[in-house]
N, C-alpha and C positions, 0 to 999 in steps of 0.2 A: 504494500500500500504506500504511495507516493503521497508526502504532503504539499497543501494547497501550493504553497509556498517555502522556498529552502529558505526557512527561519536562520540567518544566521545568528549567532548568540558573542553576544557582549558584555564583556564585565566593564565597570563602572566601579574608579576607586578614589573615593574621596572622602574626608571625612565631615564634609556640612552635609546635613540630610535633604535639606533643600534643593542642594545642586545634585544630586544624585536621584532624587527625585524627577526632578525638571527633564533629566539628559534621561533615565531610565522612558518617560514618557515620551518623549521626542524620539526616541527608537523605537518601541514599540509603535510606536504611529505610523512609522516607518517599514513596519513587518517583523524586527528585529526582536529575537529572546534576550533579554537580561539576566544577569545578577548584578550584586556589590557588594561591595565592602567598602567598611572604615578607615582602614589601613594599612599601610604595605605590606607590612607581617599578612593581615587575612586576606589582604590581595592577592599576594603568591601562594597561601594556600586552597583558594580559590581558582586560581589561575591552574594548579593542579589536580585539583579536584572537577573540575568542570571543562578544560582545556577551549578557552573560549577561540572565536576566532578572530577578535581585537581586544585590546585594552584600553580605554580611556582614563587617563591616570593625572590625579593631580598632584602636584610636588611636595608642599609642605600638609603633612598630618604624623598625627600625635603616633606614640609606639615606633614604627618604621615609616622615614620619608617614603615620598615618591621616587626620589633620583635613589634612593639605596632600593627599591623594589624593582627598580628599572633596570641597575647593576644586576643585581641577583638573577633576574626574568634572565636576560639578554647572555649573564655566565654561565644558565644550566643548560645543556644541551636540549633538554626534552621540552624546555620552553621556550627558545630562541628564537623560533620560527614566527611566533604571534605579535602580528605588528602593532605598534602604541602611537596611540595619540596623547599627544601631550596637551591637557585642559586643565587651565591654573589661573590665578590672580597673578604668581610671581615668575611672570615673565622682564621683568623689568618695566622703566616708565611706557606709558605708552602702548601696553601690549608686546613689546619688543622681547623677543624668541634669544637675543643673541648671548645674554650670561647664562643661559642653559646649555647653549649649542658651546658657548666655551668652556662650561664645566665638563661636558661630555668630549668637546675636544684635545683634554689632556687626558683621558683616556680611551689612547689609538684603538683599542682590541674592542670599544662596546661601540656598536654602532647608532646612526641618530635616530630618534624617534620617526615616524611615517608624516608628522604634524604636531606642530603646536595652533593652537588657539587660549586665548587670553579670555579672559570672564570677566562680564559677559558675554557668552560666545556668541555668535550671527549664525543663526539657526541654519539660513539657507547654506551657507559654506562650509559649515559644519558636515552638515546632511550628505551635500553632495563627495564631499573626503572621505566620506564612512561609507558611502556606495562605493566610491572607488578603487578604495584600498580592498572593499570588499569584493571587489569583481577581479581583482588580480588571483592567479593561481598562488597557492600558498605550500611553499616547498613542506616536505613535512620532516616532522623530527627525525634527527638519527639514532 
């Protein structure tokens, strides 16, 4: 039995309830399965428990950052493969991507996330990145 729809399934890791809320709604509107998590700790074990096929990940929460969940995702083999969007307040002024992209560009071996966006996100560019990323084939684990 083939469903209506190939539900792809997203985790959502942030620790305001509100924004996790908001973006869980805005994908399933979308056709999209959710989960979430609070924090980076229950985002990776989430992210292994469910093996979603994106991560929406925001940087600063309580227990485990985002950028130390996005290290850990990006060193284990078995989860390397699932691409992350990067969805936060602290991107710098402005929205600006760049003290992330050079936190992660001093370390050569983790590669960059699939996107960032700044919050509040722009629902329509949002959407159409999470289709996209989603319509790409997705190597799988070794």
């Amino acid at each position: 039995m083939t469903e209506r729809n190939d539900r792809r399934k997203i985790l959502v890791v942030d620790d305001e309830p509100h924004v996790v809320a908001y973006l869980e709604m805005l994908l399933q509107d979308h056709g999209h399965a959710t989960v979430s998590a609070a924090d980076g700790r229950e985002g990776l074990e989430k992210a292994r428990e469910h093996a979603p096929d994106l991560i929406c990940l925001d940087i600063t929460m309580p227990e485990e950052s985002g950028v130390r969940m996005y290290r850990n995702l990006k060193e284990d083999p078995k989860l390397a493969h699932i691409p992350v969007l990067v969805v936060t307040a602290v991107t710098g002024l402005g929205g600006d991507p760049e003290p992330f992209k050079n936190f992660l560009s001093t370390r050569k071996h983790i590669p960059p996330p699939e996107g960032f966006f700044s919050k509040p996100i722009d629902r329509e560019k949002f959407v159409e990145k999470v289709n996209s990323i989603l319509a790409k084939p997705v190597g799988l684990p070794s």
